[in-house]
GURO-786961 format. One record per residue: x, y, z of N, C-alpha, C in turn; residue number from 1. Coordinates in steps of 0.02 Angstrom, whole numbers, plus 50000, padded with zeros to 5 digits. Example, Ala and Ser with C-alpha at 12.3 -4.5 7.8 and 13.67 -1.06 7.14 Angstrom:
2
     n.x     n.y     n.z    ca.x    ca.y    ca.z     c.x     c.y     c.z   seq
   50660   49716   50390   50615   49775   50390   50660   49835   50390     1
   50642   49888   50354   50684   49947   50357   50645   50002   50394     2
# end
This chain:
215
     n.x     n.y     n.z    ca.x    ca.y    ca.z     c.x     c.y     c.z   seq
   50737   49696   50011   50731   49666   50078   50666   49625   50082     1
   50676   49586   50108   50612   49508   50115   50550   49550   50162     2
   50501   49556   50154   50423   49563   50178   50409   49493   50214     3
   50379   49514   50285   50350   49455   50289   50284   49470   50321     4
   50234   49425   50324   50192   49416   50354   50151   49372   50419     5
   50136   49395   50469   50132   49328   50510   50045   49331   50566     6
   50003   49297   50534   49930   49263   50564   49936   49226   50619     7
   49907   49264   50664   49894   49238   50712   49927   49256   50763     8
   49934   49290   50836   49962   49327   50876   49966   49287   50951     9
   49967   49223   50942   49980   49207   51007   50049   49206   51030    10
   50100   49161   51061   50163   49165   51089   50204   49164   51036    11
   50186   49120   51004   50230   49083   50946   50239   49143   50885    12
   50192   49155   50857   50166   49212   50784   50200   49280   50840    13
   50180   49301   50909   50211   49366   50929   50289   49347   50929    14
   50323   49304   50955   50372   49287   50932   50410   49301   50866    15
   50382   49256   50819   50420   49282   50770   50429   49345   50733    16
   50360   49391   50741   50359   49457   50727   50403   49494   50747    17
   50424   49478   50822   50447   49527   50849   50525   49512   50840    18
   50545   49454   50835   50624   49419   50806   50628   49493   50745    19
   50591   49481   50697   50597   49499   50627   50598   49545   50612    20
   50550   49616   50673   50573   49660   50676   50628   49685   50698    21
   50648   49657   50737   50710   49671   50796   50775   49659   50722    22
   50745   49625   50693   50826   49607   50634   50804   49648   50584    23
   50771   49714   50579   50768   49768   50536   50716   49731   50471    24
   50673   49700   50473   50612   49680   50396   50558   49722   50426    25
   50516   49713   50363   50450   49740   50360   50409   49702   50368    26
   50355   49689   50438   50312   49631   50458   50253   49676   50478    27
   50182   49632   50435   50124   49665   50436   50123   49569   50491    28
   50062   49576   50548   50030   49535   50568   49940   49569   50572    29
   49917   49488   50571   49843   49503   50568   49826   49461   50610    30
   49796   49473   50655   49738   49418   50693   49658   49433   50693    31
   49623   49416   50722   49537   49423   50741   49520   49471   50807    32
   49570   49462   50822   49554   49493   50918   49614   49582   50904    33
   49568   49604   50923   49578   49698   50916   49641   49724   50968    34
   49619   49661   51042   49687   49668   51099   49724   49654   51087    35
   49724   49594   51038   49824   49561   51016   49860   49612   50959    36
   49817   49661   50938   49833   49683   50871   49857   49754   50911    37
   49815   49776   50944   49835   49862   51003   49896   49814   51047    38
   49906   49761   51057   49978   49736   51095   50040   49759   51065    39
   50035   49733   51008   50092   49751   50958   50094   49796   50911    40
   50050   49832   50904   50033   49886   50864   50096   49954   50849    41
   50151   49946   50910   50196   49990   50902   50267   49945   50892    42
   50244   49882   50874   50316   49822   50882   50330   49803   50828    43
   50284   49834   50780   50290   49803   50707   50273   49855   50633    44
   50268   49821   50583   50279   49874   50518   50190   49906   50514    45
   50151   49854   50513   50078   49843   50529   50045   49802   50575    46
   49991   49814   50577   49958   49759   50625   49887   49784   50611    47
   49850   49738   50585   49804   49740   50536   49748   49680   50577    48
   49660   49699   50602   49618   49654   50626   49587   49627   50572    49
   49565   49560   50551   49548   49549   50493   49535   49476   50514    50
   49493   49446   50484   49482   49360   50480   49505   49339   50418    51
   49567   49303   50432   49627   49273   50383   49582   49214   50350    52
   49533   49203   50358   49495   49141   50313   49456   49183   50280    53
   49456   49241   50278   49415   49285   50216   49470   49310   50151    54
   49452   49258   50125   49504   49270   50052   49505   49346   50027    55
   49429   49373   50024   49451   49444   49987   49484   49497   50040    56
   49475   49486   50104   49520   49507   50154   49598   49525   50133    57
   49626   49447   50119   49678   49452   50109   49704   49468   50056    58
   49648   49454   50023   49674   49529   49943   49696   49574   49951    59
   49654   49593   50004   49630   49674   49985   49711   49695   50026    60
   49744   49637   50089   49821   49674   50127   49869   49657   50065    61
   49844   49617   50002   49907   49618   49961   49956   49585   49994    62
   49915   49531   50028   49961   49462   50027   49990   49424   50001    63
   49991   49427   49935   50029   49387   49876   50072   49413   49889    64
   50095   49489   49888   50159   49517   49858   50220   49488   49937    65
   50193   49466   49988   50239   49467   50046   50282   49411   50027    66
   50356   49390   50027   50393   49377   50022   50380   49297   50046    67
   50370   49279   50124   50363   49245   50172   50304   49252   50229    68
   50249   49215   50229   50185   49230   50278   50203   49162   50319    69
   50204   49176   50358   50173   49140   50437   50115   49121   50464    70
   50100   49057   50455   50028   49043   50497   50031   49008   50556    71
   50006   49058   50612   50041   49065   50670   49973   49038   50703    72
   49917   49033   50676   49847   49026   50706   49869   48957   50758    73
   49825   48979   50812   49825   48911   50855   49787   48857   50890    74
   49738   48871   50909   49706   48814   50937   49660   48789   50879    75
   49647   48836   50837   49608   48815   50797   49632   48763   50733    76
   49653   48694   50713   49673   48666   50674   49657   48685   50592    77
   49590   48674   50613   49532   48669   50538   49554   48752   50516    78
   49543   48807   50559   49577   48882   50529   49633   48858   50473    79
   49686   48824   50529   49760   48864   50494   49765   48826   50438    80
   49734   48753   50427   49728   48727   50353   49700   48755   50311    81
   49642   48781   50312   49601   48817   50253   49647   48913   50265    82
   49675   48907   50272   49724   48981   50277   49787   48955   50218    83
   49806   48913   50251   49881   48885   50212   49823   48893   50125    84
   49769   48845   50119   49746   48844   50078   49757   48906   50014    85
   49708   48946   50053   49704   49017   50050   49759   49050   50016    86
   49823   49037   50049   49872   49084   50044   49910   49056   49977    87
   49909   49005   49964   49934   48973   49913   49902   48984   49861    88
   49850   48989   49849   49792   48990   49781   49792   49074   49760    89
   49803   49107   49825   49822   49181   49811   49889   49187   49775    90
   49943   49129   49788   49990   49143   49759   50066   49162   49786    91
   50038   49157   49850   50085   49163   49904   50170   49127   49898    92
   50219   49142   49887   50285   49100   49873   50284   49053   49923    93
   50291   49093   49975   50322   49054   50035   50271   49041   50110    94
   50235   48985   50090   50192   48993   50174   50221   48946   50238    95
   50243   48970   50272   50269   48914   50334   50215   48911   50394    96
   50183   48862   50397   50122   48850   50448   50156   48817   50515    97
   50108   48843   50575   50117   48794   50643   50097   48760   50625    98
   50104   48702   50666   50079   48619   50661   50079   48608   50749    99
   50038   48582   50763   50031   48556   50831   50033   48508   50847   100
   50022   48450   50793   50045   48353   50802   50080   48373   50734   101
   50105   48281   50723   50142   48272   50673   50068   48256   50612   102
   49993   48250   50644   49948   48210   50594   49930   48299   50560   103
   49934   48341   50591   49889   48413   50574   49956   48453   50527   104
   50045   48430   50548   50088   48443   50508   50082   48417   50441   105
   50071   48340   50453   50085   48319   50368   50027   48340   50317   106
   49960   48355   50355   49907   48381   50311   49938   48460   50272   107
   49954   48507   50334   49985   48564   50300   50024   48556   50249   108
   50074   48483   50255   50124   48505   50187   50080   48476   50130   109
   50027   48432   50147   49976   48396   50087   49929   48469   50057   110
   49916   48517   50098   49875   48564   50069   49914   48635   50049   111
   50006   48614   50040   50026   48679   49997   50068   48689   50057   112
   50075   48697   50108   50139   48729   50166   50189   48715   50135   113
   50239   48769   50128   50317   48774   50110   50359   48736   50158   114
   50330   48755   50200   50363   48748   50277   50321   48726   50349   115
   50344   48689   50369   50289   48659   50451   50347   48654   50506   116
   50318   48708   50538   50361   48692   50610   50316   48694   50664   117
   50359   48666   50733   50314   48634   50794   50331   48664   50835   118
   50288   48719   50878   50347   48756   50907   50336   48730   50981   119
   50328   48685   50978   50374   48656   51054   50431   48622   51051   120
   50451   48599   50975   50536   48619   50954   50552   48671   50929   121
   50527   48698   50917   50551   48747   50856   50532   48819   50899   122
   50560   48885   50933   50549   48922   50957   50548   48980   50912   123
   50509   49028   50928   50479   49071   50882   50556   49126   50837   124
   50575   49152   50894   50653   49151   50878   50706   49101   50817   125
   50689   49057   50833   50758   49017   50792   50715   49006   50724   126
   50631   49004   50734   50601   49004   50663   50623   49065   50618   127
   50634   49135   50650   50628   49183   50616   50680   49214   50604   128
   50742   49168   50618   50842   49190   50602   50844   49112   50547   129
   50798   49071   50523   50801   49049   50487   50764   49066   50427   130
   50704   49086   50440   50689   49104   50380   50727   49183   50343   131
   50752   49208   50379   50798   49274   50349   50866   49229   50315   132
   50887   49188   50337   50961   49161   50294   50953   49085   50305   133
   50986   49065   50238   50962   48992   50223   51030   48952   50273   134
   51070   49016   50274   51129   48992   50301   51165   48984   50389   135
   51104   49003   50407   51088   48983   50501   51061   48924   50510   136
   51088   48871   50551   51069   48816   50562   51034   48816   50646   137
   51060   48863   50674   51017   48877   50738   51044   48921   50772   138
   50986   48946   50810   51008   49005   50857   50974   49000   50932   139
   51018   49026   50965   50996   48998   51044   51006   49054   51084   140
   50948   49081   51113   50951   49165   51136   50972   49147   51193   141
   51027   49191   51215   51040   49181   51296   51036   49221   51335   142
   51008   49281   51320   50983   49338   51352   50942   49393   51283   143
   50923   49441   51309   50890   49475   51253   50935   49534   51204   144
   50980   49526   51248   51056   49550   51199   51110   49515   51167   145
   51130   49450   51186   51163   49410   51177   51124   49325   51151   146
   51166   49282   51101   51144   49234   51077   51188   49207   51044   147
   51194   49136   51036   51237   49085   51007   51217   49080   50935   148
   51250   49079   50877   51212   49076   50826   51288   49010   50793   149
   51244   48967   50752   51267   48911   50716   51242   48934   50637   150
   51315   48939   50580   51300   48967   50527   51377   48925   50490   151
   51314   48929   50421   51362   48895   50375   51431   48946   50353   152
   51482   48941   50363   51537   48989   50355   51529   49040   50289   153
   51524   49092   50293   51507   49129   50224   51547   49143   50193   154
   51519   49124   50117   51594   49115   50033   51662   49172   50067   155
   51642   49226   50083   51681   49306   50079   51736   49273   50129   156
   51727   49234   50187   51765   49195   50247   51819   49133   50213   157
   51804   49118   50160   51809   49031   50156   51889   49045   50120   158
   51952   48996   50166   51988   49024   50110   52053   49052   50177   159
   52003   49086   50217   52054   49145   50256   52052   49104   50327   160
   52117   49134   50342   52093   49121   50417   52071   49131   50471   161
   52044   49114   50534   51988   49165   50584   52018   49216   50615   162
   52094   49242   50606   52147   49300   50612   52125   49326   50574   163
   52129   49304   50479   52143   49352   50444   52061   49384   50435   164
   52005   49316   50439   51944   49353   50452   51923   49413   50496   165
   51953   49429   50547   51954   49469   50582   51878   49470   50629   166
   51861   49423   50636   51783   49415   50653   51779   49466   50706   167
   51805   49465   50786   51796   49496   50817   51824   49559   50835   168
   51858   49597   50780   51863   49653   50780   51800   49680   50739   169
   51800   49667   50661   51742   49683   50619   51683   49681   50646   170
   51665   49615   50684   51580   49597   50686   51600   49608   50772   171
   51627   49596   50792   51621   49602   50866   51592   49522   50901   172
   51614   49465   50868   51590   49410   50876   51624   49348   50883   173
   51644   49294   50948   51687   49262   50953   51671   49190   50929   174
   51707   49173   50866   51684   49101   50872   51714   49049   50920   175
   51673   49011   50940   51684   48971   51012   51720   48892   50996   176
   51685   48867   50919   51706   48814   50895   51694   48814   50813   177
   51712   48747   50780   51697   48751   50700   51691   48671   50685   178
   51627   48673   50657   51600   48608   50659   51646   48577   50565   179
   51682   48550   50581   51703   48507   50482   51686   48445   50475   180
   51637   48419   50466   51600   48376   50448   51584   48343   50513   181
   51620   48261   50544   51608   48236   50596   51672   48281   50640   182
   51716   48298   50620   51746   48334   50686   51702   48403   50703   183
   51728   48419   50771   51736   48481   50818   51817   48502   50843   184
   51815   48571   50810   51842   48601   50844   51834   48663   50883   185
   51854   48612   50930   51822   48691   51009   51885   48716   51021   186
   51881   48802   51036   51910   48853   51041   51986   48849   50978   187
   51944   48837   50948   52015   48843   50862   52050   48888   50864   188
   52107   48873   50856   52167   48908   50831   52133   48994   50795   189
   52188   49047   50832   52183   49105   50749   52195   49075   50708   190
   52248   49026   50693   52273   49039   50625   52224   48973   50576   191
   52181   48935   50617   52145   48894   50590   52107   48915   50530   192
   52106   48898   50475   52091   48920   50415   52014   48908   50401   193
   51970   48912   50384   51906   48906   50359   51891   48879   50290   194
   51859   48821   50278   51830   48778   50226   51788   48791   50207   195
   51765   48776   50149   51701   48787   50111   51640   48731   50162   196
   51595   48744   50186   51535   48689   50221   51563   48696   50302   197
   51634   48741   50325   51621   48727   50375   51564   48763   50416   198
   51560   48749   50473   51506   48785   50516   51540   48815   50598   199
   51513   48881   50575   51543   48923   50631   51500   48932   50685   200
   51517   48918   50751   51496   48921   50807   51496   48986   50845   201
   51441   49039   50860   51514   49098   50870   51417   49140   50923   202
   51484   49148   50952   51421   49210   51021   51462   49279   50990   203
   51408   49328   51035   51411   49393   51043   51345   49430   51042   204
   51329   49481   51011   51263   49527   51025   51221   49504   50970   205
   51172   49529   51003   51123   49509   50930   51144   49550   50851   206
   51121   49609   50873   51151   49672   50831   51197   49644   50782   207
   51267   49619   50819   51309   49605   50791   51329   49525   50733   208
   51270   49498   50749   51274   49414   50748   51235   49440   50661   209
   51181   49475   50655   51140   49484   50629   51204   49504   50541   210
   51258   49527   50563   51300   49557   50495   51318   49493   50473   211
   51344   49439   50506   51370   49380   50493   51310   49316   50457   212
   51249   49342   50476   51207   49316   50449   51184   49314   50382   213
   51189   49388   50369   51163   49434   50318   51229   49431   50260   214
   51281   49383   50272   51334   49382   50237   51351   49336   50177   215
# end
């Protein structure tokens, strides 16, 4: 199971922690401030006070070995670049940094970022049901139990049809439409069959969205 890590505890970084726990991973976060860390201290795997620009710091949490780290830091620009830095030279696979313009994004991917997202598009949520499966194209919470999730149809599906898939008996999950290339089809047929690349449109619980993900 994927480890992740996520710096910096404001809306965005508490966000995704808390996505990632809620979908069953193991998430250590670290910030500077002792209150953001006692906030979440019971919401997550760890929660660790530490200044993320102290390299032997991040030795010492065995940050290399995390799967996926998050640099969630925020007002501070000059931080979250020399962090991305940091995390990369440690050896880090996967670092996905905030970006707050497009001029402070393209530096991150110039100094090693895997990944740059903006989260005044990008909501802390839909960052963290993407980085668990390559195969979610978006997710749109519509309450804290329920959510729309957009996913590439999975191999085990492809082939059958959304009868014989049995989606909403098995997963408990209705697909609403199915995207095949430039068409839409809204409210498809049972017996409508499923393609390799199509994309399934489909509500229900989180809980439940999370098996179809993981597929």
């Amino acid at each position: 199971m994927k480890q992740f890590a996520v710096i910096g505890l404001g809306r965005f970084g508490t966000s995704v922690a808390q996505t990632l726990m809620m979908m069953g991973y193991e998430v250590l976060v670290i910030d500077e401030d002792q209150e953001k860390i006692q906030e979440v201290v019971n919401q997550v795997t760890h929660a660790i006070q530490a200044d993320a620009k102290d390299e032997n710091a991040l030795k010492a949490l065995g940050i290399r070995n995390f799967d996926v780290v998050i640099v969630a830091i925020g007002k501070d620009t000059e931080a979250s670049i020399l962090v991305t830095v940091i995390l990369k030279e440690l050896g880090v696979k996967c670092v996905v940094a905030k970006a707050r313009t497009e001029l402070h994004g393209k530096v991150l991917v110039k100094v090693g970022a895997d990944k740059v997202v903006f989260p005044e598009r990008d909501m802390g949520a839909r960052v963290a049901h993407s980085l668990v499966s390559s195969n979610v194209l978006d997710h749109i919470e519509l309450s804290p139990d329920y959510s729309i999730l957009e996913v590439v149809a999975p191999d085990l599906l492809v082939g059958k049809t959304l009868r014989q898939s049995d989606l909403r008996v098995k997963y408990g999950v209705t697909v609403m439409a199915v995207k095949r290339g430039r068409e839409i089809l809204v409210s498809p047929s049972p017996d409508e069959p499923i393609r390799e690349n199509d994309i399934l449109v489909a509500i229900g619980e989180n809980a439940k969205l999370r098996s179809i993900e993981r597929e």
